[in-house]
C-alpha positions as CSV (number, residue, x, y, z in Angstrom):
1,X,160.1,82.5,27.4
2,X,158.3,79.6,26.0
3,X,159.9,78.2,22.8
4,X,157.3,78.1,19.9
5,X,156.2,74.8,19.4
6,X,155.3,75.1,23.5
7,X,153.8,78.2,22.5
8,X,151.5,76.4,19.7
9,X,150.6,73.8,21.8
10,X,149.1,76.3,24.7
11,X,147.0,77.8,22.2
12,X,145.5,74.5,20.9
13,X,144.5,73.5,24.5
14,X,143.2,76.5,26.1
15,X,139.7,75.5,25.1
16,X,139.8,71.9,26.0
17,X,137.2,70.9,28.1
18,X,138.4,69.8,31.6
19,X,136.1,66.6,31.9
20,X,137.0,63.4,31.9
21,X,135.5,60.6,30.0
22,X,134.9,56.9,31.7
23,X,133.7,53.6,29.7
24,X,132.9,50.5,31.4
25,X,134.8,47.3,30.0
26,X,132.5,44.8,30.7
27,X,129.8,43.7,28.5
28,X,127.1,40.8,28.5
29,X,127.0,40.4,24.2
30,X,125.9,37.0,22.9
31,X,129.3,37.6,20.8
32,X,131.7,37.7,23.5
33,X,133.3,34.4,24.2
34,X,134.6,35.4,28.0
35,X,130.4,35.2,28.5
36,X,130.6,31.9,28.3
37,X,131.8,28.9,30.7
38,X,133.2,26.9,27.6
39,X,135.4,30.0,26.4
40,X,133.9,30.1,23.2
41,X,130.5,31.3,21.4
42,X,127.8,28.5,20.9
43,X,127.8,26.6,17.5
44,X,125.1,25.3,15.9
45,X,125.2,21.7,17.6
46,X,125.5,23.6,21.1
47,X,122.7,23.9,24.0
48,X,122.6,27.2,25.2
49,X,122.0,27.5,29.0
50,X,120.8,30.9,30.9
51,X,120.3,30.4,34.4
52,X,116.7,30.0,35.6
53,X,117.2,32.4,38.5
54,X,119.8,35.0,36.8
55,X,118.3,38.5,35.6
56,X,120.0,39.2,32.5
57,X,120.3,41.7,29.1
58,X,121.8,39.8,26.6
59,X,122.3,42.2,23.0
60,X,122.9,40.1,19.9
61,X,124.7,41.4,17.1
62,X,124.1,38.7,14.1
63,X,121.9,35.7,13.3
64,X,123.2,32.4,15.2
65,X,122.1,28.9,14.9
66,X,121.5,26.7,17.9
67,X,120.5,22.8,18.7
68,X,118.2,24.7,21.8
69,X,118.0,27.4,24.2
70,X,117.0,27.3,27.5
71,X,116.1,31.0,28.8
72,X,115.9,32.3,32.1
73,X,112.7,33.5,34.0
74,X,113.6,37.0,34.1
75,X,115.7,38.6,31.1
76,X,115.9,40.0,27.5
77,X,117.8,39.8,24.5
78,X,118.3,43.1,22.4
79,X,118.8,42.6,19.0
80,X,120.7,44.3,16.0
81,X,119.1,44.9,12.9
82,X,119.1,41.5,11.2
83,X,120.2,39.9,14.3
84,X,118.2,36.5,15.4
85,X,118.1,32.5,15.9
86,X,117.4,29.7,14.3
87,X,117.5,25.8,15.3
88,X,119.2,23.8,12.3
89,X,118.0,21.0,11.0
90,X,120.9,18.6,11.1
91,X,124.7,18.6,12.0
92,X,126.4,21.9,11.8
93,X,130.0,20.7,9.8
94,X,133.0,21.7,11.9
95,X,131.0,22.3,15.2
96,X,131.9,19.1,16.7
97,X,129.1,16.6,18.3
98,X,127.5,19.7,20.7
99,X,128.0,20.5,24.5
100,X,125.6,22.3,26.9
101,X,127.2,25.7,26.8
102,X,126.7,28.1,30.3
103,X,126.2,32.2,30.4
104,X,128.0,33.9,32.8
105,X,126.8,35.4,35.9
106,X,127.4,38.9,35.5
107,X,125.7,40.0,38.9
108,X,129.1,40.3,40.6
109,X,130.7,43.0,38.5
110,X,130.4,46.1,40.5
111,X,130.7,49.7,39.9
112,X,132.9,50.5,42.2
113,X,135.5,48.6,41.0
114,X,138.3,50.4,39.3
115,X,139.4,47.7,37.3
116,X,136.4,47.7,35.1
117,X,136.8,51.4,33.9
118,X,138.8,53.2,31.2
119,X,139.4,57.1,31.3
120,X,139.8,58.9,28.6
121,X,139.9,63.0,28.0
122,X,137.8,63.2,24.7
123,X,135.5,60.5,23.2
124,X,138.0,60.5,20.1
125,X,140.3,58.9,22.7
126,X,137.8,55.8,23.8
127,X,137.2,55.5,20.1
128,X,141.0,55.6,19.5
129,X,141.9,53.4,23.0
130,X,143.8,56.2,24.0
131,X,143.4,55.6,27.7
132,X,144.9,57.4,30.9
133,X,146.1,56.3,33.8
134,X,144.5,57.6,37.5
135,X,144.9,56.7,41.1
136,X,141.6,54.0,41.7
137,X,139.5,56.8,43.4
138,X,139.0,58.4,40.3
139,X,139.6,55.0,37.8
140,X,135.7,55.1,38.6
141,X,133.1,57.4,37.4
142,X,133.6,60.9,39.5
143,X,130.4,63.1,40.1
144,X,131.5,65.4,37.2
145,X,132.2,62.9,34.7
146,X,130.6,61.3,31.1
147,X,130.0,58.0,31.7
148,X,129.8,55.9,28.3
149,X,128.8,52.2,28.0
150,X,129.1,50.8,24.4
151,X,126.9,52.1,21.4
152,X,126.6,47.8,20.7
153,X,126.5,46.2,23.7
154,X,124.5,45.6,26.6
155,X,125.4,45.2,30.1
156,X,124.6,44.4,33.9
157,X,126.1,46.8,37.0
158,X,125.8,46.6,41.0
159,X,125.8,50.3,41.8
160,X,125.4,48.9,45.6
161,X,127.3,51.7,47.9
162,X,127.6,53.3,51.3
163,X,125.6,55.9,49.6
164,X,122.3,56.3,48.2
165,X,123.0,58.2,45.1
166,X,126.0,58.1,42.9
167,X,126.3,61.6,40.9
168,X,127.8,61.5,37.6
169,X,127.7,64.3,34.4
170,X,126.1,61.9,32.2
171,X,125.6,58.7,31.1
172,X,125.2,57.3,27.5
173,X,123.8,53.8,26.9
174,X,123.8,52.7,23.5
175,X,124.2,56.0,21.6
176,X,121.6,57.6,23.6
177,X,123.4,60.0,26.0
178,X,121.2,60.7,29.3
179,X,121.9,64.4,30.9
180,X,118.4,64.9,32.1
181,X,117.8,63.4,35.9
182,X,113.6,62.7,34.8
183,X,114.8,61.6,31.7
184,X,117.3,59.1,32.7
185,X,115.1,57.8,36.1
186,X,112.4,57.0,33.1
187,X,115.0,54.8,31.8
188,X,116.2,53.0,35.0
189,X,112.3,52.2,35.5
190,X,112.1,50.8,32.3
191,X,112.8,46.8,31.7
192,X,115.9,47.0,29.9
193,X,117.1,49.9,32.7
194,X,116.3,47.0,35.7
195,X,117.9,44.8,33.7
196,X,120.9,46.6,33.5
197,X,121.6,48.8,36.8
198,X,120.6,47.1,39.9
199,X,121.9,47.9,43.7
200,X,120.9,49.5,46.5
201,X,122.2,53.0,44.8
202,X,121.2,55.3,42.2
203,X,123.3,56.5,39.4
204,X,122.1,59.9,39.1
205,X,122.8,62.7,36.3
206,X,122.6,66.3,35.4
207,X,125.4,67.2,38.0
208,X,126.9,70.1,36.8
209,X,130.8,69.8,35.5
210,X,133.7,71.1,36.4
211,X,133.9,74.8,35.6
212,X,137.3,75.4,37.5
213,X,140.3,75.8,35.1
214,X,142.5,74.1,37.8
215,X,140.3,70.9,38.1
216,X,138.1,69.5,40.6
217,X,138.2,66.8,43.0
218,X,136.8,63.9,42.2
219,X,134.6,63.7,45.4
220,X,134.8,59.4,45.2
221,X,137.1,59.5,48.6
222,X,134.1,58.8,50.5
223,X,133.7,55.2,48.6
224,X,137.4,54.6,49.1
225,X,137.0,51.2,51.4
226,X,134.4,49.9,48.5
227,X,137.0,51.0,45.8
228,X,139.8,49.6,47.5
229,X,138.2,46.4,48.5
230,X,138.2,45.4,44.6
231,X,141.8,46.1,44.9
232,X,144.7,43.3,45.1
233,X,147.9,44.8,45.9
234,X,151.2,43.5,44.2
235,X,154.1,43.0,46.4
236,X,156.8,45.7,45.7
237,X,160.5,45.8,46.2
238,X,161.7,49.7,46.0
239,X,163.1,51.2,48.7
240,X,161.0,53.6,49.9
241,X,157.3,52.7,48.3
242,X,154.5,55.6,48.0
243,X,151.3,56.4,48.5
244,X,149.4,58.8,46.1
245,X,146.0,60.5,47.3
246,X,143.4,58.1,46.1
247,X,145.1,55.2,45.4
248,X,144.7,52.1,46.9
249,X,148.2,50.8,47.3
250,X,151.7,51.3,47.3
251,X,153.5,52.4,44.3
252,X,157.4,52.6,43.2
253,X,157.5,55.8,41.6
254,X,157.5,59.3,42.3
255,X,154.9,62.2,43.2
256,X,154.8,65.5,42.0
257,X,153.1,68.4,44.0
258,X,152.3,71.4,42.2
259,X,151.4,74.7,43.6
260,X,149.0,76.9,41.5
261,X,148.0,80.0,40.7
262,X,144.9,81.9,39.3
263,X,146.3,81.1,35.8
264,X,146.4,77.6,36.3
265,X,144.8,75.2,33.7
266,X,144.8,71.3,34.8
267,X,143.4,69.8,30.8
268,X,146.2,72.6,29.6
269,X,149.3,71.2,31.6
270,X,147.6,67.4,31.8
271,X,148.1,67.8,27.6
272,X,151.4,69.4,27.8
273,X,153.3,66.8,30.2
274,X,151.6,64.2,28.1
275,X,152.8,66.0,24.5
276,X,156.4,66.9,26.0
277,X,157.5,64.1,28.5
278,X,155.4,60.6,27.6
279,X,155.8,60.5,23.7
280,X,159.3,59.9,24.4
281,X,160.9,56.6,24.1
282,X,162.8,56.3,27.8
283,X,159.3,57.1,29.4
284,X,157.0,54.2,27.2
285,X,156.8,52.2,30.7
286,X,155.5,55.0,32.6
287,X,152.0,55.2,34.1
288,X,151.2,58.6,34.7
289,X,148.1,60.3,36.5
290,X,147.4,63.8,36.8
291,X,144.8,65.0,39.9
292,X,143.8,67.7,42.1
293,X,143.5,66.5,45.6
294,X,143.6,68.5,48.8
295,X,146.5,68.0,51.4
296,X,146.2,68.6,54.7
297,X,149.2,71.6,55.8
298,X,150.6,70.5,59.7
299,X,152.2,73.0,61.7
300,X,156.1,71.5,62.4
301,X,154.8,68.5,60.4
302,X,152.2,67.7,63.4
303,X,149.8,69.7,64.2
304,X,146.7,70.0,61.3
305,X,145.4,73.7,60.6
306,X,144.3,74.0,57.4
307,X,143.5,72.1,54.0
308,X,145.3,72.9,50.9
309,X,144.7,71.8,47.1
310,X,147.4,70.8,45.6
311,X,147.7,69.1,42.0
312,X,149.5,65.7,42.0
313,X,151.2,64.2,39.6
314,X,151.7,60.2,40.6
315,X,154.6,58.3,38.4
316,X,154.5,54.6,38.3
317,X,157.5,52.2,37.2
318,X,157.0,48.8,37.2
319,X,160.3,48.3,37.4
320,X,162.5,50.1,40.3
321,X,161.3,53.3,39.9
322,X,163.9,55.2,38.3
323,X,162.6,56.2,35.0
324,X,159.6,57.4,37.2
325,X,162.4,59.4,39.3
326,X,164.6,61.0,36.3
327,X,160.4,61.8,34.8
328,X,159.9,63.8,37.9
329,X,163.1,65.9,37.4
330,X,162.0,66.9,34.1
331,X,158.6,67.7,35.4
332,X,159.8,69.8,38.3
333,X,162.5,71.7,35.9
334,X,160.1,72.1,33.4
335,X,157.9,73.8,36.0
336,X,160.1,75.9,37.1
337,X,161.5,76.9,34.0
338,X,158.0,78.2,32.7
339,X,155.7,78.6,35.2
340,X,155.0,81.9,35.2
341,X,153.6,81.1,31.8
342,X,152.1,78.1,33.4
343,X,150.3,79.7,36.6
344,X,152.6,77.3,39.0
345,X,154.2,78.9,41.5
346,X,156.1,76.4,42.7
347,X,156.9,72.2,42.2
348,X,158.8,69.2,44.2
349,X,158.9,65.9,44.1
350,X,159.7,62.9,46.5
351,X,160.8,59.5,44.9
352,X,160.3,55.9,46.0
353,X,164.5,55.8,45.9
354,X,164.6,57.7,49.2
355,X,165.4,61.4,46.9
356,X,163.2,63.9,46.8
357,X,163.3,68.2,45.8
358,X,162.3,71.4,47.1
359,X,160.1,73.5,45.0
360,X,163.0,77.2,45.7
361,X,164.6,78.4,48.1
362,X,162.0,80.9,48.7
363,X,159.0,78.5,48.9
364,X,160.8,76.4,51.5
365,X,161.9,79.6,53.6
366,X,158.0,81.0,53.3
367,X,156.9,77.8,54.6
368,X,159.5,78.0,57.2
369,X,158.2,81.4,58.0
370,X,154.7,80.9,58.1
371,X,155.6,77.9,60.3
372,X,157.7,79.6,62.9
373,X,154.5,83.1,62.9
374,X,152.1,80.5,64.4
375,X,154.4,78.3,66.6
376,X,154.7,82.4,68.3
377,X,151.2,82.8,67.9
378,X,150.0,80.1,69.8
379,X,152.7,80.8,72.1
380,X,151.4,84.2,73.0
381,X,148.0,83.4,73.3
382,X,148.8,81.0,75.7
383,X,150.5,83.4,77.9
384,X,147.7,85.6,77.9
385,X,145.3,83.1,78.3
386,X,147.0,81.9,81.7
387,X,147.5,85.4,82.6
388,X,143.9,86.8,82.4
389,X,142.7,83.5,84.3
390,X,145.2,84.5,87.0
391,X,144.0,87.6,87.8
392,X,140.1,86.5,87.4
393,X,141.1,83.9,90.0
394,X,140.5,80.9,88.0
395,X,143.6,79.7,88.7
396,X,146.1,80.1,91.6
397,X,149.8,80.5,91.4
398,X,151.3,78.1,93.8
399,X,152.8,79.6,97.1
400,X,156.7,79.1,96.9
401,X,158.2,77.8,100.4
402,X,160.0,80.8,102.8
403,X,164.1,81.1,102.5
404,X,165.2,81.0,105.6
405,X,167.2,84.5,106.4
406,X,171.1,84.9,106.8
407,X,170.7,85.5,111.1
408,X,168.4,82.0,111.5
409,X,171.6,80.2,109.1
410,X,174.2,81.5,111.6
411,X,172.3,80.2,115.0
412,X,171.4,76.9,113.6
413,X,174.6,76.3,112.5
414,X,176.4,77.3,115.6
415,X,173.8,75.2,117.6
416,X,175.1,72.1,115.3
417,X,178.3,72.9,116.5
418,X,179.6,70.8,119.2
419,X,182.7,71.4,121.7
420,X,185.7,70.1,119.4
421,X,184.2,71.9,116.3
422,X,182.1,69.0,114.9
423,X,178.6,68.7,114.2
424,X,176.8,68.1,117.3
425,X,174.8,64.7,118.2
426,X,171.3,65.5,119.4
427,X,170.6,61.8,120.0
428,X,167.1,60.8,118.8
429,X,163.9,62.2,119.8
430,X,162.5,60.8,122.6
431,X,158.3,61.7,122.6
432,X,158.6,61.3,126.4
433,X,161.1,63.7,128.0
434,X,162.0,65.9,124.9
435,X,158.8,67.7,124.6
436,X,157.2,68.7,128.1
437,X,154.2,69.6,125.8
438,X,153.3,66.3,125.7
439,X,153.2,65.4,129.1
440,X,150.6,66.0,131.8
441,X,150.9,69.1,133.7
442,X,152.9,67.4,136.9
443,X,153.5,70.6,139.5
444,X,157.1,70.8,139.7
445,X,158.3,68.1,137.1
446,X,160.1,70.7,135.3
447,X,159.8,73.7,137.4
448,X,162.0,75.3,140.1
449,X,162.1,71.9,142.4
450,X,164.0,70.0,140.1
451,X,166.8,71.3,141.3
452,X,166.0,70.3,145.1
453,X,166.1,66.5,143.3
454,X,169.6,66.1,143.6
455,X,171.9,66.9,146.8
456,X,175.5,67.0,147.0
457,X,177.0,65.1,150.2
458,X,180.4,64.9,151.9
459,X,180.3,61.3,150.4
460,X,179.2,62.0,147.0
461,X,176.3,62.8,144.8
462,X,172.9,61.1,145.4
463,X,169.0,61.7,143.6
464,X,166.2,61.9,146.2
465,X,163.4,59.9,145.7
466,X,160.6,62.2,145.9
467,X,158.1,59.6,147.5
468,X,160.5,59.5,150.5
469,X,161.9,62.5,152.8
470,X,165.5,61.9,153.7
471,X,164.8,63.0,157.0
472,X,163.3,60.0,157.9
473,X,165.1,57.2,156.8
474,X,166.3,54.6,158.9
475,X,170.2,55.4,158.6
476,X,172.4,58.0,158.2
477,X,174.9,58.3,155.7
């Protein structure tokens, strides 16, 4: 059972809206002094300097004084109500003798880099810099987010991509919040909208938001390379670093995989691990991102056959990862402990310290199952397979060599035998003698006559010469 103040805290966030809310950080206001090469805004004794060649929308919040202004060919400057520029007569006191002061070029700041976004859950939360932490694939705007760019401030995006649309929610410039596709395309065609986004992509709105209860995936892994090209990864000195879906690099931490159910609500338990776990003191260096990703399931940990989502929960520590570790613990437990209530079924962990946990015993020995019904699976169907092709004929089952019989053992080995009971020597095979096969058909080479060939005398045993007749030699023996 939940205790009560868990209880209360459900109840407030079963209507929160599961969107996520993304500003961009950059700006290019007259007011800001990182717009400017001398790090500081121009004084009245100052020559102000916007280059010739630069597009640019400059918005001006208050009146400023200035010695002169050289503008660029192409670019505007949106002012506030009583917002302007004067040129002053004389010396401004306390501005020093003047400099030729530079804007910025702000073509280079992309969207796609992560570093130039802040999320937040509610718009209360940008107000109140109440920022969360996500892997970089969805540090940028995902294609059902609210994209905000400040009420007073103007601004100047490359929305150049792989792609040539980039679907958000919505996108508010200035107050105005765009969630019509007509309406906001009017704007982009517009000076200050050409001004502002430029690229070889179109931000495009009116996608429709996330109305699953266990999230949605961000759908940015298809711009990973551009997101992670913005991306400098910090050398790292855990033992065993991780990498959580989406990111970019490396992290000393832990991950957290949760298994869902039907009951499952990600803005419900993103609050609740953020209320119960974060607020407290031994956690305030903890980066924390909550996602739903899909994982692919392997068969023995090789073999891909299907795609699973899966929320994760990625733990950063800056430090050696331990807090991160002894965070995932609590997370897991806490799952366990209530997830009925929850809709998990099931959580584990693995750590950048080499330790990691098992969601139960019974979600391990399910998977082991399920593992072990198709390793059998595919082995049957193989066996079939190979049998039905043997009987079409489409393959042949090799012809195993004769075993020679018990009678044919006994004769060759007798033959081997010789006269004192070893093995007999045959010699070597001669081509010429051994096999009368291979000789011309000579009458009476090895017929009956061979035997008249040799004669046995009184004085011993002699061969007759065939091409001779003993009769008529010249002696006698």
């Amino acid at each position: 059972m939940l205790k009560t103040p868990d209880m209360l805290l459900l109840v407030c966030l079963v209507g929160a809206a599961n969107a996520l809310y993304k500003q961009w950080i950059p700006d290019t206001n007259y007011e800001n002094k990182t717009n400017w090469d001398k790090g500081a805004v121009p004084c009245g004794n100052d020559i102000v300097q916007f280059s010739a060649q630069r597009q640019v929308s400059v918005f001006v919040e208050t009146t400023h004084a200035v010695q002169e202004m050289r503008l660029p060919v192409d670019g505007e400057f949106i002012l506030n109500s009583g917002a302007g520029f004067y040129v002053l007569a004389g010396q401004e006191p306390g501005c020093g003798q003047g400099v030729t002061t530079q804007f910025k070029d702000s073509d280079s700041l992309r969207w796609f880099n992560p570093a130039l976004w802040q999320v937040a859950a509610t718009l209360d939360d940008l107000q109140g810099r109440n920022f969360l932490f996500s892997v970089h694939e969805e540090s940028v705007p995902c294609q059902y987010d609210d994209v905000v760019f400040k009420t007073l401030s103007s601004f100047r995006v490359d929305t150049s991509s792989s792609q040539s649309a980039i679907p958000v929610k919505s996108v508010s410039v200035r107050g105005k919040v765009f969630d019509s596709r007509s309406e906001f395309s009017q704007y982009l065609s517009s000076r200050s909208g050409r001004l502002q986004f430029h690229g070889s992509s179109a931000v495009t709105v009116g996608n429709p938001g996330c109305d699953d209860p266990s999230g949605c995936e961000c759908g940015n892994s298809v711009n990973h390379q551009q997101i992670c090209s913005s991306v400098t990864c910090e050398s790292l000195n855990c033992k065993k670093p991780l990498l959580p879906v989406g990111h970019c690099c490396e992290v000393c931490g832990a991950i957290v995989t949760i298994h869902y159910g039907a009951d499952f609500n990600l803005q419900t338990y993103r609050q609740r691990v953020y209320h119960l776990f974060l607020v407290l003191p031994k956690y305030k260096s903890i980066q924390l991102g909550i996602s739903k990703v899909s994982k692919s399931q392997r068969l023995m940990g090789i073999i891909p056959f299907s795609i699973s989502p899966e929320i994760q929960v990625a733990i950063l520590d800056g430090e050696n990862g331990t807090q991160a570790e002894a965070l995932a613990w609590d997370i897991v437990k806490d799952a366990r402990s209530h997830g009925s209530t929850l809709g998990i079924t099931g959580a584990e962990f693995q750590a950048s310290s080499g330790s990691s946990s098992s969601s139960n015993q019974s979600g391990g020995s399910a998977g082991m199952v399920v593992g072990v019904v198709f390793g059998v699976l595919i082995m049957i169907t193989l066996i079939i397979i190979v049998v039905v092709l043997i009987r079409k004929g489409v393959v042949q089952m090799p012809s195993m060599p004769s075993m020679p019989s018990l009678s044919s053992l006994k004769r060759k080995r007798s033959s081997d035998i010789g006269e004192l009971g070893g093995s007999l020597d045959h010699g070597f095979e001669n081509p010429m003698f051994d096999k009368p096969t291979m000789l011309p058909d000579v009458p009476g080479l090895y017929g009956n006559e061979t035997n008249n060939s040799i004669s046995l005398t009184q004085t011993g045993v002699y061969f007759v010469n065939p091409a001779y007749d003993e009769n008529e030699t010249d002696f006698n023996a």
